[in-house]
C-alpha positions as CSV (number, residue, x, y, z in Angstrom):
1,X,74.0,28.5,37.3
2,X,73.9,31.9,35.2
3,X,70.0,32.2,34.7
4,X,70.1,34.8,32.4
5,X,72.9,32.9,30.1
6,X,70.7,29.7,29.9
7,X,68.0,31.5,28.7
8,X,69.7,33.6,26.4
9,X,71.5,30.7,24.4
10,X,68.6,29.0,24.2
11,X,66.6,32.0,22.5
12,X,69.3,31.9,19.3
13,X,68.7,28.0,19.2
14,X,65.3,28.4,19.1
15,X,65.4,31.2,16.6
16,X,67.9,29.1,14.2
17,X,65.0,25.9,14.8
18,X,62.2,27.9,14.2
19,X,63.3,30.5,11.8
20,X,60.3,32.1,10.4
21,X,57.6,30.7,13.2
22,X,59.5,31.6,16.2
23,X,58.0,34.8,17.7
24,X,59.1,37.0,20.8
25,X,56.9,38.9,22.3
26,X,58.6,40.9,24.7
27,X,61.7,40.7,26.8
28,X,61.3,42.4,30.1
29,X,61.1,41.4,32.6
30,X,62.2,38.1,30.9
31,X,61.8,36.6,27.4
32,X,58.3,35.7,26.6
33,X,57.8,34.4,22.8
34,X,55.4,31.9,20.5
35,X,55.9,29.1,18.6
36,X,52.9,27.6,16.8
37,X,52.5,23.9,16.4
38,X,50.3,22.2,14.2
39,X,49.0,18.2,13.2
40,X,50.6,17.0,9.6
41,X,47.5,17.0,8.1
42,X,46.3,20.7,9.4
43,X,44.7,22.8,6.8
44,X,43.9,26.8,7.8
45,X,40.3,27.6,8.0
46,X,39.4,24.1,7.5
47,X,38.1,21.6,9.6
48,X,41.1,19.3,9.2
49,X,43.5,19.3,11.4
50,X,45.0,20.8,14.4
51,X,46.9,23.9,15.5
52,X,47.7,26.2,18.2
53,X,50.3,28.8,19.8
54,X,52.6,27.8,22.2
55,X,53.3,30.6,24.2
56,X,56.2,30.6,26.7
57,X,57.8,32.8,29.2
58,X,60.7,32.5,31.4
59,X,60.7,32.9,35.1
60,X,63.8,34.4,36.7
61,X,65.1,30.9,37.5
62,X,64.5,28.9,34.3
63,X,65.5,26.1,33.4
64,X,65.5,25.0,37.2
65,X,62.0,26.3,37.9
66,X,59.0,25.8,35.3
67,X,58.1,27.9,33.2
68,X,54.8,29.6,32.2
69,X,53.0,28.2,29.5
70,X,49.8,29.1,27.6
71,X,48.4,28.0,24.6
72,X,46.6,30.4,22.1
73,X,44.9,31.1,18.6
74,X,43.4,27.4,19.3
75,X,41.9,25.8,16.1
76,X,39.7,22.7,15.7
77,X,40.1,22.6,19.2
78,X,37.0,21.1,22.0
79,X,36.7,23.2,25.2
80,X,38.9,20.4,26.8
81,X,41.5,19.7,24.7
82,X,43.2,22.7,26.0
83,X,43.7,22.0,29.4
84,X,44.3,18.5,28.3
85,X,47.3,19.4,26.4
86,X,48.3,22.0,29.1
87,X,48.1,19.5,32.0
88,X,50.4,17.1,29.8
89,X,52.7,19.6,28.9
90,X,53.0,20.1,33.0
91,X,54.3,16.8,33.2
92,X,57.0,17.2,30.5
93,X,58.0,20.1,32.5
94,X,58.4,18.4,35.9
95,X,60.4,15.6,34.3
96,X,62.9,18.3,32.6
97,X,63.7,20.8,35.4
98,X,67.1,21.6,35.7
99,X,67.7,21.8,31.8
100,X,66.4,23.5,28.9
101,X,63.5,22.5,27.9
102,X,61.7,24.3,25.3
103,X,62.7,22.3,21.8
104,X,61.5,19.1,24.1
105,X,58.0,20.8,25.3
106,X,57.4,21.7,21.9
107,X,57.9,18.2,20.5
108,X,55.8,16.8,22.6
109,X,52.8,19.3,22.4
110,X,53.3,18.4,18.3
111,X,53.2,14.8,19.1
112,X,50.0,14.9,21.3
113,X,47.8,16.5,18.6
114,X,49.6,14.2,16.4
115,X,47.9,11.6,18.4
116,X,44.8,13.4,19.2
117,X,43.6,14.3,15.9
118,X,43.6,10.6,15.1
119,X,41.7,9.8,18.0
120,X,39.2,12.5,16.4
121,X,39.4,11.0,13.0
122,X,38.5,7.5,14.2
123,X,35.7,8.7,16.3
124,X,34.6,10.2,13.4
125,X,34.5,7.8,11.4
126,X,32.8,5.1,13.3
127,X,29.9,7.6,14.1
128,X,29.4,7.1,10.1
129,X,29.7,3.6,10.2
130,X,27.3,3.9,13.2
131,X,24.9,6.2,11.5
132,X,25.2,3.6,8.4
133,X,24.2,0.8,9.5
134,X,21.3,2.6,11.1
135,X,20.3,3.6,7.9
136,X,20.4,0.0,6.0
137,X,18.6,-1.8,8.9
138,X,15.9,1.0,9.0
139,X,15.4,0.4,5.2
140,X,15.4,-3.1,5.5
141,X,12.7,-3.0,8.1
142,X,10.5,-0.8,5.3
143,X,11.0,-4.0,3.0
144,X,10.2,-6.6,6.2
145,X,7.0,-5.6,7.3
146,X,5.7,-6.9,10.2
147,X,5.9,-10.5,10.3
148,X,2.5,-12.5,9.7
149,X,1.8,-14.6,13.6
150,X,-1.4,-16.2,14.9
151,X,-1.9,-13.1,17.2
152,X,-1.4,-10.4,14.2
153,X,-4.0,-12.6,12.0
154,X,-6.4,-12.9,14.3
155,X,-6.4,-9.0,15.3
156,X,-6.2,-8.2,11.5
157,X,-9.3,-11.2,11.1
158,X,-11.2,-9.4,13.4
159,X,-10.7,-6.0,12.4
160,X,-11.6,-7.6,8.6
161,X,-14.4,-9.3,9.7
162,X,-15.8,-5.4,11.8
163,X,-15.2,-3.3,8.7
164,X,-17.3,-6.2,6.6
165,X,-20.3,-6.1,8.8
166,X,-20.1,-9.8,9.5
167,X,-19.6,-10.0,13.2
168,X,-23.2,-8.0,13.6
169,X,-24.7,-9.8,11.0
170,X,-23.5,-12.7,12.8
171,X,-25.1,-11.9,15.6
172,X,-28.5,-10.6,14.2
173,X,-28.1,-13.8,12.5
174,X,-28.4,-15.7,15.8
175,X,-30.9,-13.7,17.0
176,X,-32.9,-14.9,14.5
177,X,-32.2,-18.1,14.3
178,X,-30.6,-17.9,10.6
179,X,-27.5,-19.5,9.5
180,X,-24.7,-18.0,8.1
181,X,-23.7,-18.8,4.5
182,X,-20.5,-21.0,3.8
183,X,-18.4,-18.1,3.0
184,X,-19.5,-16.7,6.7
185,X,-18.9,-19.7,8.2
186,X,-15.6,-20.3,6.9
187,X,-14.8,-16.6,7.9
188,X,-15.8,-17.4,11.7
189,X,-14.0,-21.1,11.7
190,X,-11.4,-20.0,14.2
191,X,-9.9,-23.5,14.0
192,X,-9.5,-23.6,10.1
193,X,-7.7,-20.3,10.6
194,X,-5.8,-21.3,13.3
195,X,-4.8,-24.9,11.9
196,X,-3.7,-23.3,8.6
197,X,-1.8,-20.1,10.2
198,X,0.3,-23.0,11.9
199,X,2.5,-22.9,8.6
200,X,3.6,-19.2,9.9
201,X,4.9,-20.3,13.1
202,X,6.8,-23.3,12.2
203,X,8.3,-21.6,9.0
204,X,6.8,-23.8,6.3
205,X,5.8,-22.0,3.0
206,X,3.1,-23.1,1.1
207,X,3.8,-23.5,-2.3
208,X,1.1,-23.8,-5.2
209,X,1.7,-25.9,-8.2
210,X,0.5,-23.3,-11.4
211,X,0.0,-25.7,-13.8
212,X,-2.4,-27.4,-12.4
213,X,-4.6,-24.2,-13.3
214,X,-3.4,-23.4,-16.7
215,X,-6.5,-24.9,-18.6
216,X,-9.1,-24.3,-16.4
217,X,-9.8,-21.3,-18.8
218,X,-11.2,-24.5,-21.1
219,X,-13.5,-26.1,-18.7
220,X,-17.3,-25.6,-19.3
221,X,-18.8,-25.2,-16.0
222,X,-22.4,-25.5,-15.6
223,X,-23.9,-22.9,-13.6
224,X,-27.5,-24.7,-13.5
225,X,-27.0,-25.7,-10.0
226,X,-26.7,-22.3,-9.1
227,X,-30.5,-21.4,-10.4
228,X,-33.2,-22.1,-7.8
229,X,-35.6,-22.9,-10.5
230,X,-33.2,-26.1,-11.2
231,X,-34.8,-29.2,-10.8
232,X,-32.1,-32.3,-10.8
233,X,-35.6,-34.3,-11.8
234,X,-35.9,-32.6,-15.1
235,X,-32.4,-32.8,-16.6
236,X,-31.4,-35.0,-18.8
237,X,-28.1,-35.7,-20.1
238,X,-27.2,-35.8,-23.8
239,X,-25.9,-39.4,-23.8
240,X,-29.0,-40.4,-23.2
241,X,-30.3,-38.9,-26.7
């Protein structure tokens, strides 16, 4: 096989294929030139896309020895994808030894950021469906609050009941030998608490019928019994006038 003849008819295809991006770079010892390659949707200076520079040289044997390969003026690119695309390319080569293989090595580096960049572009995109969702269920949590239990009443009851005074007055109380008022006592009933905070557990809201409150504005209550002077004895009720 005439080395040299290979190579140099290969050259002027490549030239006519890549007329305008084909680049040689020197040709001693043997022809070493550039093609850059570049995804469909690359944009210069912008993170869209990718591109890079093939660059190829012959070795004195070509096409039935590899050649050398290097890939430069990398864009977009992550510290591996380089020897990724390198190590593939390695592969083409072995499979094509023994013919020309430029025009096919090139194809193939184009399709494999082809492929690459939408491997990027998906990643990318479900990070922002990832980051997303975090988002909503983080707001939704500000609008949950912390759901109302039988443990997280009775913490908040007794926290409620230290800030009040009542559990020291409670026991000074007892000391004493003095009862609590009703409104005490109701506030110490563990077991009302408890058997009405059974509605949280099983679910059951408690619902209040409104209108059974809408004239109490019209009732006239008597607020005798609340005086101490107030001697049942001594009233008298105007029927009996």
């Amino acid at each position: 096989m005439d080395y040299q003849e290979e190579q140099k008819n290969e050259i002027e295809a490549l030239e006519s294929i890549y007329y305008g991006d084909f680049e040689i770079i020197s040709t001693k010892p043997y022809h070493k030139f550039s093609i850059p390659i570049k995804t469909e949707e690359y944009e210069p200076y912008m993170a869209n896309g990718l591109s890079c520079d093939l660059v190829i040289s012959y070795t004195p044997k070509y096409p039935e020895e590899a050649p050398i390969i290097e890939i430069d003026n990398c864009e977009n690119f992550d510290d591996e994808y380089e020897q990724l695309l390198l190590n593939y390319l390695n592969e083409q080569i072995q499979e094509n030894l023994g013919m020309v293989m430029v025009f096919t090595l090139v194809s193939s580096a184009q399709e494999w950021l082809n492929v690459k960049w939408e491997e990027i572009k998906k990643e990318k995109e479900e990070q922002i469906a990832l980051r997303l969702k975090e988002e909503e269920e983080a707001e939704m949590k500000r609008f949950e609050g912390t759901r109302v239990t039988v443990e997280t009443f009775m913490k908040w009851k007794r926290l409620f009941e230290d800030e009040l005074g009542i559990t020291k007055k409670k026991e000074l109380l007892e000391k004493e030998g003095k009862k609590l008022t009703g409104r005490e006592l109701f506030m110490q009933d563990n077991t009302l608490n408890e058997s009405d905070l059974k509605f949280l557990d099983e679910g059951d809201a408690v619902k209040v019928d409104e209108s059974l409150f809408q004239d109490l504005d019209d009732l006239d209550i008597d607020d005798d019994e609340d005086d101490e002077d107030f001697d049942p004895n001594n009233y008298h009720s105007d029927s009996s006038d």
